[in-house]
VEXDREN-2710 file (C-alpha; in Angstrom, 1 decimal):
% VEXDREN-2710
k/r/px/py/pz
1/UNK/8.7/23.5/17.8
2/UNK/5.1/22.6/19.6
3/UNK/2.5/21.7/18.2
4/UNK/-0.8/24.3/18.7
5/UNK/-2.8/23.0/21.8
6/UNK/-5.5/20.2/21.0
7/UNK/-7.4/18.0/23.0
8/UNK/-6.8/14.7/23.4
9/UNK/-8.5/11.3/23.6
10/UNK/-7.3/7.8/24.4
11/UNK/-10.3/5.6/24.4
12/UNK/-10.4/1.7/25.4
13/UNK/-12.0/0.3/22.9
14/UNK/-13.1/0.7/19.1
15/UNK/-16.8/1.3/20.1
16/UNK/-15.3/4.5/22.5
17/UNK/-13.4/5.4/19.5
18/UNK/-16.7/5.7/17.4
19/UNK/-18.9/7.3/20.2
20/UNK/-16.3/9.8/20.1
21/UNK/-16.1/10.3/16.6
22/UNK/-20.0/10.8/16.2
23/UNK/-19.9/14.0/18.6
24/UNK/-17.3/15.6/17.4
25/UNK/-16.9/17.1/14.0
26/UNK/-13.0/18.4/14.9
27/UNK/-11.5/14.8/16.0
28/UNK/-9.1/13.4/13.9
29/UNK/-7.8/9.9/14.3
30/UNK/-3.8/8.9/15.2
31/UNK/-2.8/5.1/14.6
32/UNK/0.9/5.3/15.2
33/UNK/1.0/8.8/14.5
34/UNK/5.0/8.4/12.9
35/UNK/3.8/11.2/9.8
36/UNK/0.9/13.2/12.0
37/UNK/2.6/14.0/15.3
38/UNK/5.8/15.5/13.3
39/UNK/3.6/17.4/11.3
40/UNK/1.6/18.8/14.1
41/UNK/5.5/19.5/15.7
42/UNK/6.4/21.3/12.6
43/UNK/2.9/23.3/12.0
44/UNK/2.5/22.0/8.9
45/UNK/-1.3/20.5/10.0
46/UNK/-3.1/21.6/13.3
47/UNK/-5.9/19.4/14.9
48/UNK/-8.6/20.3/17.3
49/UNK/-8.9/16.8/18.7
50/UNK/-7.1/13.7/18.7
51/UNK/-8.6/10.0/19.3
52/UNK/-5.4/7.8/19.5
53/UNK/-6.3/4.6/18.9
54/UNK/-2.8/3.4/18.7
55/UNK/-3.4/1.2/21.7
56/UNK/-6.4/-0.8/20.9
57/UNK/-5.1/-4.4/20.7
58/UNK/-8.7/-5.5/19.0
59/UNK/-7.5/-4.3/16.2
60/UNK/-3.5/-5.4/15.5
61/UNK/-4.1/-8.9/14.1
62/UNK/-2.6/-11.1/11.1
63/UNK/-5.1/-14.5/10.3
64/UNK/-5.8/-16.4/7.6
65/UNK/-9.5/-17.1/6.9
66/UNK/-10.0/-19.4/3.7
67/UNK/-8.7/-17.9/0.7
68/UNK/-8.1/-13.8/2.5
69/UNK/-5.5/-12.9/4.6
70/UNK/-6.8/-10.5/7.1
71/UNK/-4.7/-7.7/8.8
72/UNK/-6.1/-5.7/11.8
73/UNK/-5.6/-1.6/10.7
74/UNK/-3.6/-0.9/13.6
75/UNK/-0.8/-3.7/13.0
76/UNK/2.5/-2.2/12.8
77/UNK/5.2/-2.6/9.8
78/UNK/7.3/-3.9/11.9
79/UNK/4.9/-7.1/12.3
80/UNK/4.2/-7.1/8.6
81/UNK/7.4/-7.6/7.8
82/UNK/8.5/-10.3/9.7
83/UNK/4.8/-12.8/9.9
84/UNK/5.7/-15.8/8.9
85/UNK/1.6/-16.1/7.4
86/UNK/2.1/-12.9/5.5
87/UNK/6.0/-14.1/4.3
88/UNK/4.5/-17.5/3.2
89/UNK/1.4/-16.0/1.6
90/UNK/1.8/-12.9/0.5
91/UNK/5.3/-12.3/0.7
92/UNK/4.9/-8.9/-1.7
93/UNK/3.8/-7.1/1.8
94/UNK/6.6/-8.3/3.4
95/UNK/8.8/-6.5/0.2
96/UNK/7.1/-3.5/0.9
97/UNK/6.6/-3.0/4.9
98/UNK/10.6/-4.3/5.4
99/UNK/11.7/-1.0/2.8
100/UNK/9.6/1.4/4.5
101/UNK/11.6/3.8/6.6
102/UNK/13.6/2.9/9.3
103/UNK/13.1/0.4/12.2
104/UNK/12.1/3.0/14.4
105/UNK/9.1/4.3/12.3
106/UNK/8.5/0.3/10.8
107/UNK/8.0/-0.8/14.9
108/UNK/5.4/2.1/15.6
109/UNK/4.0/3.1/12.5
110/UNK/0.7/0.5/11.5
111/UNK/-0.6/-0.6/8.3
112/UNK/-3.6/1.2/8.5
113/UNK/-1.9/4.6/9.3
114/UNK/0.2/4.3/6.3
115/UNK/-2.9/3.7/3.8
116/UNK/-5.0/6.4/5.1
117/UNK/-2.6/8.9/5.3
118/UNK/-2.7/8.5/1.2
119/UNK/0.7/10.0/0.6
120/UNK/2.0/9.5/-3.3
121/UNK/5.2/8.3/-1.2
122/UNK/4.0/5.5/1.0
123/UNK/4.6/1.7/-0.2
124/UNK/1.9/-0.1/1.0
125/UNK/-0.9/1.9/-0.9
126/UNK/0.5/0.6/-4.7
127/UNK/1.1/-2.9/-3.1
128/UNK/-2.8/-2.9/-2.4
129/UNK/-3.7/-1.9/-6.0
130/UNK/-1.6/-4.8/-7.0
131/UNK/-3.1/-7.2/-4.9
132/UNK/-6.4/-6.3/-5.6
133/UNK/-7.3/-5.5/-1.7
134/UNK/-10.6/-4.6/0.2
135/UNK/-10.4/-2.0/3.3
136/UNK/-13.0/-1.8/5.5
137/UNK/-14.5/1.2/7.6
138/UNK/-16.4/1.2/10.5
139/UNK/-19.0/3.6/11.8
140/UNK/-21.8/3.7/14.3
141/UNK/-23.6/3.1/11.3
142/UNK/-22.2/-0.4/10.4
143/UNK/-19.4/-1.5/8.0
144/UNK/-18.5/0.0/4.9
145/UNK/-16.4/-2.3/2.7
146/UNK/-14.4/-0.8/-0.1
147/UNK/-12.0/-1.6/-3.0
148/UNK/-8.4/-0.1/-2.9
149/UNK/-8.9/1.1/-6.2
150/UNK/-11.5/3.7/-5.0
151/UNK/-10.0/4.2/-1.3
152/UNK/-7.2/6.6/-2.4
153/UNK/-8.6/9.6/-3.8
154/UNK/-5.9/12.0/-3.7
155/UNK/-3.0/13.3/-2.5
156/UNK/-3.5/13.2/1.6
157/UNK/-7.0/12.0/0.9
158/UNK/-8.7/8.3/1.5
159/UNK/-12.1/7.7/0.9
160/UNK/-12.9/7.6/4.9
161/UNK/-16.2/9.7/5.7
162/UNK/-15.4/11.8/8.9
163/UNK/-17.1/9.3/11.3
164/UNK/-14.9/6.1/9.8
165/UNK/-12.5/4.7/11.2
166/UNK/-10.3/2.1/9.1
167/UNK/-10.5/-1.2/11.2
168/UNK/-9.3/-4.0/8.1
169/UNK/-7.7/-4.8/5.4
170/UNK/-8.5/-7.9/3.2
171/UNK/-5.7/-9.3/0.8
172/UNK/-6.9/-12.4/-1.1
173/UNK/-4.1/-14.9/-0.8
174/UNK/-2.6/-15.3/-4.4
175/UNK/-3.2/-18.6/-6.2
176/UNK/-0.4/-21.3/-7.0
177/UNK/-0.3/-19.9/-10.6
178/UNK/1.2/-16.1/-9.3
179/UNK/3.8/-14.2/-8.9
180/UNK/4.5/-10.8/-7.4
181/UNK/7.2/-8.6/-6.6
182/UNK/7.8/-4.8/-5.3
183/UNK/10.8/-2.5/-6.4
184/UNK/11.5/1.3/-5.6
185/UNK/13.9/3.6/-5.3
186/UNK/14.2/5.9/-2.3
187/UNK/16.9/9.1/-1.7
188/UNK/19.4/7.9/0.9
189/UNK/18.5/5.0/3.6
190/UNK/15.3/5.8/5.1
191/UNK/14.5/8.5/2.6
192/UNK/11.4/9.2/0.7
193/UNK/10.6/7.2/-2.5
194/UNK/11.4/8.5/-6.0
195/UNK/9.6/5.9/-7.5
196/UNK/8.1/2.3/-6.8
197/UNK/6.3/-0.4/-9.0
198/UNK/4.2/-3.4/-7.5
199/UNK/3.4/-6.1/-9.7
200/UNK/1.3/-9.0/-9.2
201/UNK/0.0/-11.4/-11.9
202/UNK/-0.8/-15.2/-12.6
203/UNK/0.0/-17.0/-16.0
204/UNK/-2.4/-19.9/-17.8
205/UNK/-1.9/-23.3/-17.8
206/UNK/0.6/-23.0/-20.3
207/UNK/3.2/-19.6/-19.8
208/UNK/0.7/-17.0/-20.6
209/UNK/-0.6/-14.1/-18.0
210/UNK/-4.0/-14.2/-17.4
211/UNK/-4.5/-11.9/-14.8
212/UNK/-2.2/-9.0/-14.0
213/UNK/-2.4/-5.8/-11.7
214/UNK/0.4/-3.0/-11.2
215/UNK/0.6/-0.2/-8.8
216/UNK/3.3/3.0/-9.1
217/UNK/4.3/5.0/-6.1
218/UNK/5.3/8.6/-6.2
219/UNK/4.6/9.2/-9.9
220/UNK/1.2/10.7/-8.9
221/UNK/-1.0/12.5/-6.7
222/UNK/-2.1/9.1/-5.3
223/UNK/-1.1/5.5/-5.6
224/UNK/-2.4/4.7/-9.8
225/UNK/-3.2/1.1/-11.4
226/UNK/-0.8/1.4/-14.6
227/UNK/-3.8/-0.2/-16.5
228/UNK/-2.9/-0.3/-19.8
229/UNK/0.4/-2.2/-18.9
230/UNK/-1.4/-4.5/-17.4
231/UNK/-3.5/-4.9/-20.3
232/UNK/-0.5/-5.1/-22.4
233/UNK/0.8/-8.2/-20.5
234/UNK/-2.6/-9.9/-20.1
235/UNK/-3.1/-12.7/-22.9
236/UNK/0.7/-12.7/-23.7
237/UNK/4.1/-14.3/-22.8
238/UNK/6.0/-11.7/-21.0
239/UNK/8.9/-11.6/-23.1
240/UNK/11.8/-8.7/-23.2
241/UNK/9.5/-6.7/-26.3
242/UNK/5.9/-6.8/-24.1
243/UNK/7.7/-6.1/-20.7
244/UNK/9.4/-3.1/-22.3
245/UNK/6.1/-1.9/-23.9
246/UNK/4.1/-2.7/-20.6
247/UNK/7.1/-0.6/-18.5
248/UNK/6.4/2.4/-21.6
249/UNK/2.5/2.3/-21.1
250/UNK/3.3/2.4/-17.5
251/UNK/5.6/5.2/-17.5
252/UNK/3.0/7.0/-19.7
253/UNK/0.0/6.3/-16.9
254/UNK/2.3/8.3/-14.4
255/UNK/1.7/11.6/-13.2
256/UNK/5.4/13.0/-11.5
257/UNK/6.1/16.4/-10.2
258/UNK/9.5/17.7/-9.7
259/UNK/10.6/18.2/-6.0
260/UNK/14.0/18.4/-3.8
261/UNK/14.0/14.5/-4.5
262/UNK/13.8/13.7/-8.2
263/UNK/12.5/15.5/-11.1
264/UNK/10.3/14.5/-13.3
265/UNK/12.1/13.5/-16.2
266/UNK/14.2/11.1/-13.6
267/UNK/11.2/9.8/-11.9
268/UNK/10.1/8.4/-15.2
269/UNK/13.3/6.7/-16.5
270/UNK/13.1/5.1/-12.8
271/UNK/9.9/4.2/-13.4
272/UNK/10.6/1.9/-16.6
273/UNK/13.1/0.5/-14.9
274/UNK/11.2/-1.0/-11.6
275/UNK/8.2/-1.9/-13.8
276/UNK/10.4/-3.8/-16.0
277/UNK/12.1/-5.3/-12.6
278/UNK/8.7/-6.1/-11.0
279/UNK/7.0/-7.4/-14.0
280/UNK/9.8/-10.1/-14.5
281/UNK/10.5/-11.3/-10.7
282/UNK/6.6/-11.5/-10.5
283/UNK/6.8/-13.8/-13.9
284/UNK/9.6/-16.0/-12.7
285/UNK/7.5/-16.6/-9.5
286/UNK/4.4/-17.5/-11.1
287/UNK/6.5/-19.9/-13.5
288/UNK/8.0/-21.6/-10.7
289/UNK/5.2/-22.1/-9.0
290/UNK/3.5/-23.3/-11.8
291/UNK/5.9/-25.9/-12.5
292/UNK/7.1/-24.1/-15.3
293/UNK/11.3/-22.6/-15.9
294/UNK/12.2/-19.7/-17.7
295/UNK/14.5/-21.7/-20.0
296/UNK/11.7/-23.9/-21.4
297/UNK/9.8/-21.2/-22.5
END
């Protein structure tokens, strides 16, 4: 199948992009386009106008700048999963982008793509909730800088006003003192996830966590913060009782729907599982790069 007729745009630079943007009220944005364009093939969206910013090398970039690892919106997976910066620094992103798909939709499809598209399904959007990151928008009006926790807004819906166009992502680098880990479960290699947990936290002096954030994938409408497992965990030592109860509470935040992958009721029983999984690897890291061993606690 075709997709209906639409006109399209490949501009040279961002600032074209914007210009672009700002006189049309119909143009839609594609950055890799590996979920729009077979959507548009299959009917199930139609567009007006495409600006395809997939080219635009001023914006596919990995650096570190002091304590925030910044990644240009149009990097692809592919990249992601094998910088050496992001494997050394943040090494839950390379967890996530490396799971993703295939390596045909990991070597087009870019960072930025996957967070605005705001599918329940996608990876990266629970592995920014865990690591706390900051996305930026820009306009013709300037730059808008906003939390992951407010960027996701629903199902197919990012907090992006019509003339935004997501141009970075900033992940502060985790301390010495934390851990972090991604798990999920996915129908058939390459499939669509039937649940996923992302975990990052740091632990006191001592083997305490101080500072813990969780994201779930495809238990909800959106990406969710399992907040009151991550309160459960904060102030404690993670052991087998308070991971179990954080993994409940977790469950409990979620929000699955039955579908031709997983049901509800399976989704859930997943999910304890992966928080439980993520919530421990992310412990073990933090001890160990604290100093600290899991057999001296």
């Amino acid at each position: 199948m075709y997709p209906r007729s639409f006109e399209y745009f490949s501009p040279q630079n961002l600032g074209e992009a914007l210009e672009y943007l700002n006189q049309s009220a119909e143009a839609r944005i594609l950055a890799g386009g590996q979920s729009l364009i077979p959507a548009l093939k299959l009917r199930t969206r139609s567009v007006r106008a495409l600006v395809d910013i997939t080219p635009l090398k001023e914006l596919r970039y990995i650096r570190q700048e002091g304590g925030v690892l910044r990644l240009g919106a149009l990097t692809t997976v592919a990249t992601v999963a094998t910088d050496q910066k992001v494997m050394s620094l943040v090494p839950i992103l390379r967890e996530a982008a490396e799971q993703i798909a295939d390596p045909l939709v990991r070597n087009r499809g870019t960072i930025g793509g996957n967070l605005c598209q705001a599918d329940p399904t996608n990876d990266l959007p629970a592995v920014m909730l865990a690591l706390n990151a900051t996305v930026l928008a820009t306009s013709l009006r300037g730059i808008r800088r906003m939390s992951a926790d407010s960027f996701f807004v629903g199902s197919g819906r990012a907090s992006l006003a019509r003339d935004e166009i997501l141009t970075e992502i900033e992940v502060p680098v985790p301390g010495q003192r934390t851990g972090s880990a991604y798990r999920k479960v996915k129908k058939g290699s390459g499939g669509f996830s039937i649940a996923g947990a992302a975990t990052c936290l740091s632990v006191a002096d001592g083997s305490t966590v101080d500072r813990c954030r969780i994201g779930l994938s495809a238990v909800g409408p959106t990406a969710l913060r399992a907040r009151d497992a991550e309160r459960t965990l904060i102030g404690n030592v993670p052991t087998p009782t308070i991971v179990d109860r954080a993994a409940e509470r977790a469950v409990n935040a979620s929000q699955p729907s039955d579908d031709l992958n997983a049901s509800k009721a399976y989704r859930r029983t997943v999910l304890h599982t992966l928080v439980k999984d993520s919530i421990t690897a992310s412990y073990e890291v933090a001890l160990a790069r604290n100093g600290t061993h899991a057999n001296e606690i």
